[in-house]
C-alpha positions in Angstrom: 19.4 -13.8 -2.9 16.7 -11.5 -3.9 17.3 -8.0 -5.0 17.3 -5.3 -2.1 14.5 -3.5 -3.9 12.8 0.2 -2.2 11.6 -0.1 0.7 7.8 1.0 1.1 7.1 0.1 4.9 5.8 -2.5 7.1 2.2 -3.6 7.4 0.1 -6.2 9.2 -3.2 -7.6 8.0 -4.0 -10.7 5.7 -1.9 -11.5 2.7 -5.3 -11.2 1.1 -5.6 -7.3 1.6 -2.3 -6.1 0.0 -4.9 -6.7 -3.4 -6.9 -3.9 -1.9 -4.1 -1.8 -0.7 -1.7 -1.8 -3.8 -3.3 -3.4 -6.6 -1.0 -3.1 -9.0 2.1 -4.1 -6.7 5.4 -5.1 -8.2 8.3 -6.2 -5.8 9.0 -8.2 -3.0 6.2 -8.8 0.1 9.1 -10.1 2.8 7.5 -11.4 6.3 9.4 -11.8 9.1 6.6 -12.4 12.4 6.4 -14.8 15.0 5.1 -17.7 13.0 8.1 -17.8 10.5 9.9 -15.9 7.4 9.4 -15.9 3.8 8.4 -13.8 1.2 5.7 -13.7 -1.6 7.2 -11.8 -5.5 4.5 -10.2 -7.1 4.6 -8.3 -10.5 1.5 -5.7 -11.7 -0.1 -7.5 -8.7 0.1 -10.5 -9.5 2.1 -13.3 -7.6 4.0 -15.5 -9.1 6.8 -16.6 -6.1 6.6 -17.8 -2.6 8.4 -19.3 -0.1 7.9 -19.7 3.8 9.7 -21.0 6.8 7.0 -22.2 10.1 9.0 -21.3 13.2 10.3 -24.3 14.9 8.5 -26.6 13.0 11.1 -27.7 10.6 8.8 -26.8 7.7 9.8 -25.2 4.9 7.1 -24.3 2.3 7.7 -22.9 -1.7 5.7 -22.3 -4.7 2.0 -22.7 -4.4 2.0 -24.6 -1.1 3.6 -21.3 0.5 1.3 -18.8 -1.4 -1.9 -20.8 0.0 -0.2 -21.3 3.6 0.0 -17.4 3.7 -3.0 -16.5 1.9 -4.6 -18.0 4.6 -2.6 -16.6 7.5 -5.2 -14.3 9.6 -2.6 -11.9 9.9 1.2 -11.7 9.1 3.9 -8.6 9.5 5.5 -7.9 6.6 7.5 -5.3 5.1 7.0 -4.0 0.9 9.6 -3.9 -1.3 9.4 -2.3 -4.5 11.3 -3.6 -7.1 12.3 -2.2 -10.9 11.6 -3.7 -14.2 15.8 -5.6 -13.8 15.1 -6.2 -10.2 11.6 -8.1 -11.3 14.1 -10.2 -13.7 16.3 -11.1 -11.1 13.9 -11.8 -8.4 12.1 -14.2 -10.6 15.6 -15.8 -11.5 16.0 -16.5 -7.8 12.5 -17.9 -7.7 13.0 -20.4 -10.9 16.7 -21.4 -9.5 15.1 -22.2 -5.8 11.4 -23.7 -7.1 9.3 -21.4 -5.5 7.4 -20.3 -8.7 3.6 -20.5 -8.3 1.3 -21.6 -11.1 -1.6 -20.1 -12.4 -3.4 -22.5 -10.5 -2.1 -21.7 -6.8 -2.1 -18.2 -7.6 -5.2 -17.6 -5.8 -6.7 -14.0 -6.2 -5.8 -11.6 -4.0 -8.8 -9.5 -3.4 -11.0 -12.6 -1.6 -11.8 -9.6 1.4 -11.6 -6.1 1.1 -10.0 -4.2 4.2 -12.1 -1.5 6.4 -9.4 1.6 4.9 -10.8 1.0 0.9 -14.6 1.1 2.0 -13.5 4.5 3.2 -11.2 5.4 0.5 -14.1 4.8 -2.2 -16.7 7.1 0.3 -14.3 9.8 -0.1 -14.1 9.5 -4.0 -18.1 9.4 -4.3 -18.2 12.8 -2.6 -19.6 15.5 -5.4 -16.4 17.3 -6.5 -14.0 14.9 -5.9 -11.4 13.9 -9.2 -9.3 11.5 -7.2 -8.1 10.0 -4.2 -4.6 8.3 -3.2 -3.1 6.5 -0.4 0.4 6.6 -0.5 3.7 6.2 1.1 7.6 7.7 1.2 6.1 9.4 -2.4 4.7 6.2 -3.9 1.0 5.5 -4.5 -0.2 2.3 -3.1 -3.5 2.4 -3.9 -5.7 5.3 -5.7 -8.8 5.5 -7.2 -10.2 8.3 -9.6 -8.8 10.0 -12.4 -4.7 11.3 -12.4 -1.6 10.6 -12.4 -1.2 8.9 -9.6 2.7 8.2 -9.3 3.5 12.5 -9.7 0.3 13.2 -7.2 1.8 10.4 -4.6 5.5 12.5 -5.1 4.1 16.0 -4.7 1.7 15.5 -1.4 4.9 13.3 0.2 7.1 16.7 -0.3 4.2 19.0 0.7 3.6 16.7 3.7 7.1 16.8 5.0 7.2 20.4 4.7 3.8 20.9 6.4 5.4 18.2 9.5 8.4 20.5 9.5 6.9 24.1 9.6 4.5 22.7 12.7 7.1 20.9 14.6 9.1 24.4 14.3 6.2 26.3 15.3 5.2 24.2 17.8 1.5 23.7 16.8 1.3 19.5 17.6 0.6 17.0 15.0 -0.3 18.0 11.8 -3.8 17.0 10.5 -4.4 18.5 7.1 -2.7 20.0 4.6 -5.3 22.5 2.3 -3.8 24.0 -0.9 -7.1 25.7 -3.0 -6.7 27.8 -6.2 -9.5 28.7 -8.6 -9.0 25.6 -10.3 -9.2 23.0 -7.5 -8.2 21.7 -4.4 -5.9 19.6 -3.0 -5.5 18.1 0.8 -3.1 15.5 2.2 -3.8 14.1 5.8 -1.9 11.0 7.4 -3.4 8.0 7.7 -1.9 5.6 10.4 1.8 4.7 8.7 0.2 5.8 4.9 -0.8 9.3 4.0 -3.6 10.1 1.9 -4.3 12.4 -1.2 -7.1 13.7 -2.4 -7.9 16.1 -5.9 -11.3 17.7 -6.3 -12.4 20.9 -8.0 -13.0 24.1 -7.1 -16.2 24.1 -6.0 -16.2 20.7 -3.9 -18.0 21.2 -0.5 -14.1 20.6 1.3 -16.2 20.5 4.9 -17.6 17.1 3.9 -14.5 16.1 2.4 -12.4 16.7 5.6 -15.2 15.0 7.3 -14.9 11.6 5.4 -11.1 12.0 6.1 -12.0 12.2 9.9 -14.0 9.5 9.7 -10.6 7.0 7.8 -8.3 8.3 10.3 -10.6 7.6 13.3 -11.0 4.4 11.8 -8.6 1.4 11.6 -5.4 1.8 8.8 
């Protein structure tokens, strides 16, 4: 029985992606679609557990045969689970107990294809002015680039987003877009981004029209 573990939302897309998405993922990736349920453990992005049951097939797959199976899976729904440093412990307890440790060998990297959303995510962070950018999710970064800390940033915009969702939805103003917070000393804006939210730091005197713009251009595209 694996730990219950925080859950960070669902996501569909290629096992291959999540490299791209959360790099540096530690928990639980538990799929549950129309082609069967399993899970793959992962710690600092690295797997090192899986184990997979095909829908009416009889099949049931661990270790290195399920990790290749679903790395190369077009697409699977699956939901992330975050786990802590004693819930790592005991998830890979489960794994050794069950034999559904993966080698160094099967342990196939991650980041074979890189999704549409990190193209975008690295534009953004090339713009002049720009100190870092952040998707996130329920306050936890899933996949940043540039310089900060990334886990207080991810914590801040997700209360700053909820309170910008609740003062429109009380003012009756529609969906938020953006929220803008400028000082002397920089800028900071937070726009969703499908089921995600993104977050992005840049100084003072960033040109924020072409920022917004890039954002546009990631939430008009797929997430």
């Amino acid at each position: 029985m694996l730990p219950d573990g925080v859950s960070l939302g669902r996501l569909q897309g290629p096992l291959a992606a999540l490299a791209s998405i959360s790099p540096h993922f530690t928990g639980a990736v538990r799929i549950d679609g129309p082609g069967g349920t399993g899970f793959v453990l992962a710690q600092s992005g690295n797997p090192y557990a899986a184990a997979f049951e095909v829908t009416g097939r009889d099949l049931l797959l661990g270790g290195d045969e399920a990790y290749r199976y679903l790395l190369d899976r077009p697409s699977l729904d699956y939901e992330l689970i975050a786990y802590t440093a004693e819930e790592t412990g005991a998830a890979r307890e489960v794994a050794r107990e069950t034999g559904c440790l993966v080698s160094e060998a099967g342990a196939k990297p991650a980041a074979r294809t890189g999704p549409e959303g990190a193209d975008c995510l690295e534009r953004i962070a090339r713009q002049p002015g720009v100190i870092a950018v952040s998707v996130f999710h329920e306050g936890f970064a899933l996949q940043s680039l540039g310089s900060a800390d990334f886990e207080q940033v991810a914590a801040v915009a997700e209360d700053l987003l909820r309170a910008g969702t609740r003062i429109t939805d009380d003012m009756s103003m529609g969906d938020l877009a953006q929220v803008i917070l400028e000082t002397p000393a920089g800028k900071l804006i937070i726009a969703p981004y499908g089921d995600l939210s993104l977050c992005i730091l840049a100084r003072s005197d960033a040109n924020l029209g072409l920022i917004r713009l890039s954002i546009r251009g990631m939430q008009d595209g797929p997430a």
